[in-house]
VOGU-3710 file (C-alpha; in Angstrom, 3 decimals, decimal comma):
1> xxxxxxxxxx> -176,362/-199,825/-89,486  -178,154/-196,437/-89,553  -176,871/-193,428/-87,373  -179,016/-193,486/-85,324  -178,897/-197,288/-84,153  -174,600/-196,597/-83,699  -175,292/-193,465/-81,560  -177,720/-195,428/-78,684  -175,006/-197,361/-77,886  -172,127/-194,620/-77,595
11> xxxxxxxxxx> -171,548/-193,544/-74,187  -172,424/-189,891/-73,261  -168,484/-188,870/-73,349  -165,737/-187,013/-74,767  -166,250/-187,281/-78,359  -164,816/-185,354/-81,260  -165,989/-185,056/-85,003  -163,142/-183,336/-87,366  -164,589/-182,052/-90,258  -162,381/-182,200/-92,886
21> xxxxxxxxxx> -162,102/-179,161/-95,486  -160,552/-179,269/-98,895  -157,089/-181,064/-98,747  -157,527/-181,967/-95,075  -159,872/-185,193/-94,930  -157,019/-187,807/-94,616  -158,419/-190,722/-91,950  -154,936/-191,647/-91,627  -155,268/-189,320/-88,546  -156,876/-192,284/-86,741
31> xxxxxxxxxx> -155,727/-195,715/-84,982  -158,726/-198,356/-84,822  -160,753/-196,822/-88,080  -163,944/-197,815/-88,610  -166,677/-196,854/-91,560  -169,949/-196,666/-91,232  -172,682/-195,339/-94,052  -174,899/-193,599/-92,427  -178,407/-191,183/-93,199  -180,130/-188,833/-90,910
41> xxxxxxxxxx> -183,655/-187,185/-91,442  -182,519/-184,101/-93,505  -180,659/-186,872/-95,713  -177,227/-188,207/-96,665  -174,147/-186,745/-95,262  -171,574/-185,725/-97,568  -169,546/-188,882/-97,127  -169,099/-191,848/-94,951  -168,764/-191,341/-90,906  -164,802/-192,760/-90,493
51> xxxxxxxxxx> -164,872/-193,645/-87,093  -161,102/-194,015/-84,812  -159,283/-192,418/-81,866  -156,513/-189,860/-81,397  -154,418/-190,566/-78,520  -157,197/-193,048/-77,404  -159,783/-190,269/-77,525  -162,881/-191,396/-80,153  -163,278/-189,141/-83,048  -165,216/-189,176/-85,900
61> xxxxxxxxxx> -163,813/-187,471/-89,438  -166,275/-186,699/-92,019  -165,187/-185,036/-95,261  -167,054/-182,126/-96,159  -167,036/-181,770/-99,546  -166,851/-186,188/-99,572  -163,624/-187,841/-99,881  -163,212/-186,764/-103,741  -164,043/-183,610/-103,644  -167,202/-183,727/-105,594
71> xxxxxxxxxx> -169,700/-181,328/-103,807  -169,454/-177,946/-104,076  -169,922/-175,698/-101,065  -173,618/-174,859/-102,129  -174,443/-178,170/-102,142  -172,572/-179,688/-99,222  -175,801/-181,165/-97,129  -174,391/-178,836/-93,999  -177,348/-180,027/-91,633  -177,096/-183,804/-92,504
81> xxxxxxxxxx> -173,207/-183,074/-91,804  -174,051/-181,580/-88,110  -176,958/-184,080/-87,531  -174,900/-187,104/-88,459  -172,530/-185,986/-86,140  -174,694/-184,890/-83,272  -176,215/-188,322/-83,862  -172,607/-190,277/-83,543  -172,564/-188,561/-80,256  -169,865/-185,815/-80,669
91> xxxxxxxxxx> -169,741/-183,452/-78,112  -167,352/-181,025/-80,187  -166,396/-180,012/-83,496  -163,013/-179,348/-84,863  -163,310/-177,685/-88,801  -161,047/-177,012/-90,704  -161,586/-174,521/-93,547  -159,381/-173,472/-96,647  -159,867/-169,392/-97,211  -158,264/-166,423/-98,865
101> xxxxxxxxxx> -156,562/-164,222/-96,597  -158,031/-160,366/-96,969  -154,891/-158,901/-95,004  -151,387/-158,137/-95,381  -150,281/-159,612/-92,120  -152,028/-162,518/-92,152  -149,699/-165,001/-94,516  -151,071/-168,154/-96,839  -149,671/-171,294/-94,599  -150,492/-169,164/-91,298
111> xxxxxxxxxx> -153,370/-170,866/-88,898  -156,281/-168,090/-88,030  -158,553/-169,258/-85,260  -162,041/-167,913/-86,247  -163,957/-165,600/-83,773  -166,696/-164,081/-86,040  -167,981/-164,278/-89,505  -170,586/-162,657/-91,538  -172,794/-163,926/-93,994  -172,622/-163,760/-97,959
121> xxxxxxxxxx> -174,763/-167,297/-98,766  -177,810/-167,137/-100,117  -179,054/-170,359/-101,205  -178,190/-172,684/-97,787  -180,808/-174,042/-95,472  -180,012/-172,287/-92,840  -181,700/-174,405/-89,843  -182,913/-177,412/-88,606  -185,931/-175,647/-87,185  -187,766/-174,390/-90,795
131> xxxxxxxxxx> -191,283/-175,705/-90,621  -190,932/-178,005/-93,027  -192,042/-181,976/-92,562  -189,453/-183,791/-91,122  -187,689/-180,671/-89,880  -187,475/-179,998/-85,824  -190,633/-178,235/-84,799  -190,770/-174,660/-83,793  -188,787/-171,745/-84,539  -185,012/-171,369/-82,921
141> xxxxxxxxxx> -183,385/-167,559/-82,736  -180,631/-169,018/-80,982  -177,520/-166,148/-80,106  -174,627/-165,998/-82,267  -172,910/-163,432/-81,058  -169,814/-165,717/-79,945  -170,498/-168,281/-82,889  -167,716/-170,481/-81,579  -167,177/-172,262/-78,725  -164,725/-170,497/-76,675
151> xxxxxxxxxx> -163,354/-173,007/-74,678  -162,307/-175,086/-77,630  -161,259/-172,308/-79,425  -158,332/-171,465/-76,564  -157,510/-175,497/-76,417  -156,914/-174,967/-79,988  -154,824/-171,324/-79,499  -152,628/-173,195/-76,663  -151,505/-176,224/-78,935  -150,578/-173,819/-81,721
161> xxxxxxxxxx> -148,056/-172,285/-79,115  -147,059/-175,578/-77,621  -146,356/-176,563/-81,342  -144,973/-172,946/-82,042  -146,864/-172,220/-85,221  -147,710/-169,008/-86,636  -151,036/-168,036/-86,039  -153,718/-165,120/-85,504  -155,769/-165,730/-81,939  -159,040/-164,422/-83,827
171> xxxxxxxxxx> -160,586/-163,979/-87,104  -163,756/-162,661/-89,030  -164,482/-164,749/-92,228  -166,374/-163,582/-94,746  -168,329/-166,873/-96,333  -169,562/-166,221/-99,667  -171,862/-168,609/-101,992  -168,952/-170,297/-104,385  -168,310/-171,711/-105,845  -166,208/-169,127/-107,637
181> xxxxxxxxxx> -163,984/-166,756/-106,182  -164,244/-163,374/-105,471  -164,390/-160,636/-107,936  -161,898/-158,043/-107,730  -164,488/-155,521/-106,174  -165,976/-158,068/-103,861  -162,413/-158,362/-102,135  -161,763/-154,940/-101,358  -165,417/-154,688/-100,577  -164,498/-156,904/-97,941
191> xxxxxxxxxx> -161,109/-155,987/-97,093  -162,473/-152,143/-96,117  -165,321/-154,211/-93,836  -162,400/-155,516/-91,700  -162,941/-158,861/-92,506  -159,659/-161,264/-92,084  -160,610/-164,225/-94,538  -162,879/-165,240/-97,181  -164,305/-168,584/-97,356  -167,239/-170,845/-98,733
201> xxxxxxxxxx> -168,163/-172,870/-95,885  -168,322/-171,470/-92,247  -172,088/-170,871/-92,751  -174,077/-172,147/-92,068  -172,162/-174,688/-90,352  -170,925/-173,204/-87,427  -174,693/-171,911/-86,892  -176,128/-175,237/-87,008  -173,534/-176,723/-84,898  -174,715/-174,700/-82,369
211> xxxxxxxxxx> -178,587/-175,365/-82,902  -177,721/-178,957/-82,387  -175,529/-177,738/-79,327  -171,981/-179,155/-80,082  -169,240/-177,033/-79,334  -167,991/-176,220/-82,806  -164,586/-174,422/-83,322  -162,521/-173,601/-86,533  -159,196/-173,871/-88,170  -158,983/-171,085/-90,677
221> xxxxxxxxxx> -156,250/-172,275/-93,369  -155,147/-169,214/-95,168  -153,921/-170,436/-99,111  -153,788/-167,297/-100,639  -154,219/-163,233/-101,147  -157,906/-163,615/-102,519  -157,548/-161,158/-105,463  -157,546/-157,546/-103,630  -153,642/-158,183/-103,759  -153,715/-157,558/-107,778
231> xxxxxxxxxx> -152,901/-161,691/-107,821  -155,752/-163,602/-109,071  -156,235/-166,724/-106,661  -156,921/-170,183/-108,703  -157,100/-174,055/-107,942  -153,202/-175,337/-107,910  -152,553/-172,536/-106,005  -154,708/-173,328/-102,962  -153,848/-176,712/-103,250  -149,710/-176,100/-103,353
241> xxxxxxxxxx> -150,260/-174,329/-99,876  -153,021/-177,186/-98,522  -150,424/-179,813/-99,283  -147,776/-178,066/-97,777  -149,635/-177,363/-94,685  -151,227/-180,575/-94,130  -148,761/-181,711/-91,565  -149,078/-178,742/-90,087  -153,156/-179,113/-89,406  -152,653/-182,883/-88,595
251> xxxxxxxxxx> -150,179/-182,189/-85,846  -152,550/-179,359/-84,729  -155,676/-181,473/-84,213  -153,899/-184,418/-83,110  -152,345/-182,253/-79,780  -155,928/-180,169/-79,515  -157,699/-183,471/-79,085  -155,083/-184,812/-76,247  -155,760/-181,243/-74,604  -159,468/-181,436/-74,758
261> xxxxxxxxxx> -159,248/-184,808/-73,204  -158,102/-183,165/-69,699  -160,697/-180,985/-69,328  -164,068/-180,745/-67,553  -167,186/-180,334/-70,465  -169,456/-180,496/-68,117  -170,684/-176,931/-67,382  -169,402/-176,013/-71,293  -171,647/-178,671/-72,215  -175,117/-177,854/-70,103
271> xxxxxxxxxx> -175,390/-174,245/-70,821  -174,775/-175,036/-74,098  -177,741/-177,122/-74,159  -179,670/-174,091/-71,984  -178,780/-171,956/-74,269  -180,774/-173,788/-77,314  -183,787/-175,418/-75,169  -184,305/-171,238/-74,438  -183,888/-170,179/-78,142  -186,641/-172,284/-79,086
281> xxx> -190,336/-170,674/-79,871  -192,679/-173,634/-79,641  -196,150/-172,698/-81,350
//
């Protein structure tokens, strides 16, 4: 069954995709799963769409960097990710994202709810709208100065206090290329910028999300000090705080997505739409 065919029947509701970051792609998350091998017109996803619900509520999980781990941010296919999704008929995004915390304050295990980020990639396609064949036609400067959706992103705030976790209300990433870390100099470089994170896969994700107009909102996993703390980050590491907070983002998502469920999209959802049909340049 291609994408495409699975979306025509879906009904124009509620629907969620979870994007899964490194350590946090388990489909256990889901009653009734279902997967489906999909491709979309900028090619393969990263993985297989897992299909299920949460609390009733249909969601859709895909695994960023696929369910082994074997694509490196560079090379995760971020607008077959968005269109697959877009295509499944999700409405929303919830992401979550490992990063390196770049202040004191902010702890590894802490949640950070991303605001704002700022862009250190350099070899990503960036849009779906690049003149290429195939590619959506026209040119689209669409805003970005609230990259996230706002609504979603308070949904996701007020389950973090219902749960009573520890967690920062906003957050500027920093996403660089990976897949290495930082240099010593890069991290204070972006320490003095005022950045709160580092990461290697916020862009352009959360940009294309938008294009495609889904409501697209982040959970920033802090697993570490970067290296501007004089401790050099590595692999087992980030993955001794992922495991340990796993729970945590599971329990997060699952009460964000019961949330979502009780409110109105419907003005969220049009001038979200508006927004793109006016960003567009048609030649």
């Amino acid at each position: 069954m291609q994408c495409g065919d699975r979306a025509r029947i879906m009904p124009q509701a509620l629907k969620i995709g979870i994007i899964g970051g490194t350590g946090l792609d388990d489909p256990d998350i889901f009653t009734e799963r279902e997967e489906v091998t999909v491709d979309t017109q900028y090619g393969k996803p990263s993985d297989v769409l897992i299909y299920g619900k949460i609390d009733e509520i249909a969601c859709v999980l895909l695994a960023r960097h696929g369910r082994k781990h074997e694509i490196m941010p560079t090379n995760v296919n971020y607008r077959a990710n968005i269109e697959a999704l877009r295509l499944a008929g999700c409405t929303h995004i919830i992401a979550t994202t490992a990063c390196g915390s770049l202040k004191e304050e902010i702890h590894p295990g802490d949640i950070v709810f991303l605001d704002q980020f700022i862009d250190r990639t350099f070899k990503r396609e960036p849009t779906f709208y690049d003149g290429k064949p195939g590619s959506k036609k026209g040119v689209c400067h669409v805003q970005m100065d609230k990259p996230f959706c706002e609504k979603t992103r308070s949904i996701l705030i007020k389950a973090a206090q219902e749960l009573k976790l520890n967690y920062f209300d906003k957050g500027t990433a920093v996403t660089i290329e990976g897949p290495r870390f930082s240099s010593k100099a890069e991290s204070v470089l972006f320490c003095s910028w005022g950045c709160d994170v580092v990461n290697m896969t916020t862009v352009p994700e959360v940009c294309l999300a938008k294009e495609a107009g889904i409501c697209y909102a982040s959970i920033g996993l802090p697993t570490d000090y970067d290296c501007w703390k004089d401790e050099p980050v590595n692999v087992a590491m980030v993955m001794k705080t992922l495991r340990d907070n796993g729970d945590k983002a599971t329990k997060l998502i699952r009460r964000a997505v019961a949330l979502m469920a009780q409110e109105d999209w419907t003005s969220t959802m049009e001038e979200l739409a508006a927004l793109v049909k006016t960003s567009v340049m048609l030649p």
